[in-house]
C-alpha angles and dihedrals in degrees: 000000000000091000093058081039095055096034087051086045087053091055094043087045082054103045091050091056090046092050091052101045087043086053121019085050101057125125129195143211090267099056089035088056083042104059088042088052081049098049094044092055091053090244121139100253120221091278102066099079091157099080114199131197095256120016118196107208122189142198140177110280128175095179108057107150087215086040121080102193124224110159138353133183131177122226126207127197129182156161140148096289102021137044124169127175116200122194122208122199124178122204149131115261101221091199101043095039101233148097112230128150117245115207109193109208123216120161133091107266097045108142091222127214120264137174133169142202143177086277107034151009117221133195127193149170099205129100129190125197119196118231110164105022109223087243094059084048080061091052102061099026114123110255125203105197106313089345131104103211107223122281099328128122126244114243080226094061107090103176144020127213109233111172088357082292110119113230135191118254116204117214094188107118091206098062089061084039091069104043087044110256121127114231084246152329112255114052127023087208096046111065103178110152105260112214098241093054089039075057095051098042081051084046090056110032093044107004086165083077107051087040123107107253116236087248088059093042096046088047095102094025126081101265093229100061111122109248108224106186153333117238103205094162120043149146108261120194114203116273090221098055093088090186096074108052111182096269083074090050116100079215105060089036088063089042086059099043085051092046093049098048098031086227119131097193088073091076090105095141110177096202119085120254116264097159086115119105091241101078102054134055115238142167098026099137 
């Protein structure tokens, strides 16, 4: 009989535990518009209690004068405690020399990223992912006598090592032609390939490879979060315009309906996709 009475304490016990995490946890539309107003604004949210000396906060952001976009994707994760979103961005960063993916983290249980020295401590919510390390970018850069010529690819160069995987690199004008990239940046009669637009035809004709992987996305986030959906095509609003924070973006205020009610068929967006490159200038300084 005090075995049955113990057993029946301990699911009770259970139960009790399970009630209180399923109820006292919740979030709603409001908090989650509110941390991504937070975060847009560069402030430290509500759920980073550990304040450091110098937070670094990130956003999306398609317009980044160092920063030549190729791709970008939003993540959502859910479920009745926890939600995260997680932005990626791929680009090629014109002043470090190298392609690499950023994922920007908002949610309420991020593990953010945090590093300390002698004279600081620093937290973030920002990853980057190399994809094209700068030294490859050496590799396969266009050279006049001792010179490298700036941020053009040698036509003796054939491949180009992304992930440690060689891929073909295509020197035809006419294939960027048609999916709308110019050969480079910097001359009309010279139509060397550029390294940002080498990076975009990749993008298009194989966007899997220059994509952050689910192990990379899921590094800061508890591994077991349901993943609800992935958002390819969006309506992006400018990162610089300050008057309209995400909880005025048709966007961010589906994001949080989704989140909320862990239902992808709510991703009914009125607005017509610009997430592309295409429509924003970047990488111009």
């Amino acid at each position: 009989m005090t075995y049955f009475k113990l057993l029946i304490v301990y699911a009770l016990s259970l139960f009790l535990l399970y009630a209180c995490m399923t109820t006292s946890k919740s979030y709603t539309e409001k908090e989650i518009l509110e941390e991504l107003d937070s975060t847009f604004y560069g402030v430290t949210g509500r759920y980073i209690t550990n304040k450091s000396d110098y937070s670094y906060i990130f956003f999306l952001d398609l317009e980044h004068g160092y920063s030549n976009t190729v791709g970008s994707r939003i993540h959502l994760y859910a479920d009745a405690n926890r939600w995260a979103v997680v932005f990626e961005k791929s680009a090629y960063q014109n002043r470090g020399g190298y392609a690499n993916v950023e994922l920007d983290y908002v949610g309420n249980c991020i593990e953010y990223i945090k590093e300390s020295s002698y004279k600081d401590n620093r937290i973030s919510n920002m990853e980057s992912v190399i994809l094209i390390p700068s030294d490859e970018f050496a590799r396969i850069s266009k050279v006049r006598g001792k010179n490298e010529l700036f941020e053009l690819v040698s036509l003796k160069s054939d491949s180009v090592k992304v992930r440690g995987e060689m891929v073909k690199i295509e020197h035809d004008p006419s294939l960027y032609k048609a999916l709308g990239i110019q050969p480079n940046e910097l001359s009309s009669s010279d139509e060397s390939i550029g390294f940002p637009q080498l990076i975009r035809y990749l993008n298009e004709v194989n966007p899997d490879l220059l994509r952050a992987r689910e192990i990379e996305i899921r590094r800061y986030i508890p591994k077991n979060i349901p993943k609800i959906m992935v958002i390819d095509e969006f309506h992006f609003s400018s990162f610089y315009n300050k008057s309209i924070p995400p909880s005025k973006q048709e966007l961010n205020q589906l994001i949080a309906k989704i989140l909320v009610s862990r239902d992808s068929a709510l991703w009914k967006p009125t607005q017509k996709p610009n997430n592309h490159w295409s429509n924003w200038e970047s990488g111009y300084l």
